[in-house]
N, C-alpha and C positions, 0 to 999 in steps of 0.2 A: 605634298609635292607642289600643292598653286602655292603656299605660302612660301617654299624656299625659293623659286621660281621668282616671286613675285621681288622679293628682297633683294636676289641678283640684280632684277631689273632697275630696282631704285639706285642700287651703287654704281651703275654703268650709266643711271643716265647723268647723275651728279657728278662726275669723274670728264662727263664730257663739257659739259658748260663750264665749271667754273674748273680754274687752273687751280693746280694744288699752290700752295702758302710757302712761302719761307719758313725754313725750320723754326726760326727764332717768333714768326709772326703769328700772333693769336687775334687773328682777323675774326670778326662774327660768320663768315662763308666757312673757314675754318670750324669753326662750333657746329657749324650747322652738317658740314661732313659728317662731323665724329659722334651726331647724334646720330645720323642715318646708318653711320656705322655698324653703333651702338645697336640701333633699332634692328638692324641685319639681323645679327649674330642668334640676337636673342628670337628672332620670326623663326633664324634659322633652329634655332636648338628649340623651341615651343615645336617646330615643324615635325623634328628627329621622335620630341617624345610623344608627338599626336599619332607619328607613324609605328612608333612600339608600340602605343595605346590600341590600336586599330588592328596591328599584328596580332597584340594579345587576344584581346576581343575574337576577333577573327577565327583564331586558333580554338578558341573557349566556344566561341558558336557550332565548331564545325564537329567539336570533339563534344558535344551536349547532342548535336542533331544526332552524331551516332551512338548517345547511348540511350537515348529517347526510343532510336529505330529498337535499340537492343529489350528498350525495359518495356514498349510494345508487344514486342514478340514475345519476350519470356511472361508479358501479362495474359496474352492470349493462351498460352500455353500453361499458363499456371491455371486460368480460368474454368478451362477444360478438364485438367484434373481435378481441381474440384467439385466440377460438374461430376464426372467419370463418380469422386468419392462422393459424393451425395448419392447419387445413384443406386452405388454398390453398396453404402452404409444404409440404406433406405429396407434396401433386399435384405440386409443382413438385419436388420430391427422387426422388419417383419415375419420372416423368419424364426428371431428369438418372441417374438412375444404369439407365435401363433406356439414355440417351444413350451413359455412359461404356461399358458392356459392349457397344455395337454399335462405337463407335470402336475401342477395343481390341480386339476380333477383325479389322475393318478393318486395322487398321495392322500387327497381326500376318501377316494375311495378303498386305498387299503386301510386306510385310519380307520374308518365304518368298520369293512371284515376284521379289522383285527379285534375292534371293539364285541363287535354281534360272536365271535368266536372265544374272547373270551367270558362272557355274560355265559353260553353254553356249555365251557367247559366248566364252570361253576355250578351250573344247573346237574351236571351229570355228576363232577364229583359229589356234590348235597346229594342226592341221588343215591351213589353207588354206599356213601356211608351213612345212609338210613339202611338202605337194604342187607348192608354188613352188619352193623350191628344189629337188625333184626334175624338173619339168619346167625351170627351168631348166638346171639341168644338163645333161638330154639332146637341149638344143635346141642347148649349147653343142658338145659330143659331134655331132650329127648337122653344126652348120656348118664345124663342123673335120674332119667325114670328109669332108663333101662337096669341100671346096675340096683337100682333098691329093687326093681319086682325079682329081678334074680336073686339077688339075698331073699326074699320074701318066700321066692317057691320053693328054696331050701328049706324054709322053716315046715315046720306041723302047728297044727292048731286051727282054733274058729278062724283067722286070718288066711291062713290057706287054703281054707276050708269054701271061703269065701268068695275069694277066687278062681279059685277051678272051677267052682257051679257060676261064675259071672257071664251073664248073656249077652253082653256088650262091653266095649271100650271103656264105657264111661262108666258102668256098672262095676269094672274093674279097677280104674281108676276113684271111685268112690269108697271102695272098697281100703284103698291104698291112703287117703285122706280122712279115713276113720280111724285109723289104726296112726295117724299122722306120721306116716312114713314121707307121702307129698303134701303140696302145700294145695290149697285150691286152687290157686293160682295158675299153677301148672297141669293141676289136670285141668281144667278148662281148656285152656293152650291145647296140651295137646289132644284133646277130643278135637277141637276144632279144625287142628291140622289133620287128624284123621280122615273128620269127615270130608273135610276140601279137597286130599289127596284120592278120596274115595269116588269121590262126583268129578272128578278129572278124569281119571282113569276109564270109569264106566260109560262116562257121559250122559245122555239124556235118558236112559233107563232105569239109572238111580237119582232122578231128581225128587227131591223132597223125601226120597228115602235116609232116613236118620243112620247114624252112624253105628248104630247098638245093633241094628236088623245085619246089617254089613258083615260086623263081623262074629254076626252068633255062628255056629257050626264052623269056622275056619281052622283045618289041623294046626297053623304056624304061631296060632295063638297072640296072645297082646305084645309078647316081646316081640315077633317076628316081624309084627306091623308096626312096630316102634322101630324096628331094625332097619325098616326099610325107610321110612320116613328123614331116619339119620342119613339114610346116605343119599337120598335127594336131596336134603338139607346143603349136606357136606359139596355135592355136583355141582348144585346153585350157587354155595359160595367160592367156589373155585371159578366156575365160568362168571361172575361176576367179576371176582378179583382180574383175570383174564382178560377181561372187555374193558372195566378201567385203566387197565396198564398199557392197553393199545390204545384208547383213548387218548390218554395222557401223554404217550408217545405221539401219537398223531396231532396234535393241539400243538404240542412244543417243535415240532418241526414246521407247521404251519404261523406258529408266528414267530417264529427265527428267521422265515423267509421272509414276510411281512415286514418285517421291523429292516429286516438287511435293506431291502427294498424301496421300504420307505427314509432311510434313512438316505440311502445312494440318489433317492429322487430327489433329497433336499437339497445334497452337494450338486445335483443338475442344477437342480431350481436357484440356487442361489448363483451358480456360473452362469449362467443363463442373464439370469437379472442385469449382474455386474457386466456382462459383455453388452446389454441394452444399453447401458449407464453410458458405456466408452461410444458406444457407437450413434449414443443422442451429441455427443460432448466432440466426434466428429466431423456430424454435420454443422453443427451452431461455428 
């Protein structure tokens, strides 16, 4: 504005001192007009594009202040949310890792049980098939005495003879080992089952009483006590067989659960983990 202002004023004052020229006269006051002219035009147009410069500006200042105001507030408010998610991401990490340290003791300790549960079912089965094939055994033992003294008592002779008058078990059984109908083997065996079935029964009245005192005078004679033997034998192996098979049932539903369990703890444990991961990767 001073500068176009200003250029007016120099053509008005020129215009009044010197009288303008004859068309045809190119006086030096002439020149000197047409440079002030000159000089005008151009104050005036430097003036127009200082004034769009200043406009523009202007417009750029005013349209920056407002979006300073804008990128202030949306800063404060962004600030805040982060704050807000630090906060809440913070809750949420500790939370998971107070999660992860209860799983992992979890899973440690069904991994223990299920370990110490199977070491015992191993114990019991070792166990159960010792005691199988020693009652089997003596069951087979017991059916093979029984059936030769029955052939035996059918017969006649010094062997029968022998028998009938035998004052004990074992006395009959030797009897039976002479004649090599058993083997020693087995009468041993089963003297000695006799006499253990004998001192069980009685209890402390026939302790250290032998097994030959037992059964001298008995009417049922040696097969009957062999008879009976077989089927405690046979009781034993059935309530064995019995108590393994729940065993075994009971094992195997104990670490079906185990394993489901520890298995599902892993899939925690591992979501778990991965949701710490997201929510460190949050806060940073």
């Amino acid at each position: 504005m001073k500068v176009m202002a200003l250029g007016t004023t120099l053509l008005l004052l020129t215009s009044a001192v010197f009288p303008a020229a004859s068309a045809g006269e190119a006086s030096p006051i002439g020149k000197v007009l047409q440079l002030l002219s000159d000089l005008q035009t151009k104050i005036i147009g430097e003036g127009e594009e200082a004034m769009k410069t200043y406009a523009a500006f202007s417009e750029w200042c005013e349209e920056r202040s407002k979006n300073l105001g804008y990128e202030i507030k949306t800063g404060k408010s962004e600030v805040a949310d982060l704050k807000s998610t630090i906060e809440e991401e913070t809750a949420i990490a500790s939370s998971l890792e107070s999660k992860i340290e209860k799983l992992a003791g979890s899973i440690a300790t069904d991994e223990a049980d299920l370990k110490a549960a199977t070491v015992i079912r191993a114990k019991e089965a070792a166990d159960f098939a010792a005691l199988e094939k020693e009652l089997t055994d003596v069951i087979d033992t017991l059916e093979r005495a029984i059936g030769i003294l029955e052939k035996e008592m059918q017969k006649s002779g010094a062997s029968m003879m022998q028998l009938n008058s035998a004052g004990s078990i074992a006395e009959a059984l030797g009897v039976l080992v002479k004649a090599s109908a058993l083997s020693s083997a087995d009468a041993k065996q089963l003297t000695a089952l006799v006499q253990s079935s004998q001192e069980s029964e009685e209890g402390d009245s026939s302790l250290g009483a032998p097994a030959g005192d037992v059964y001298k005078g008995q009417s049922r004679g040696i097969i009957g006590t062999l008879e009976d033997l077989l089927e405690k034998a046979e009781s034993q192996l059935a309530d064995a067989r019995k108590t393994e098979t729940a065993d075994l049932h009971n094992f195997e539903v104990l670490k079906l659960s185990l394993e489901d369990q520890i298995k599902y703890s892993k899939k925690e444990l591992a979501e778990a983990k991965q949701g710490n991961a997201v929510s460190g990767e949050k806060k940073a």
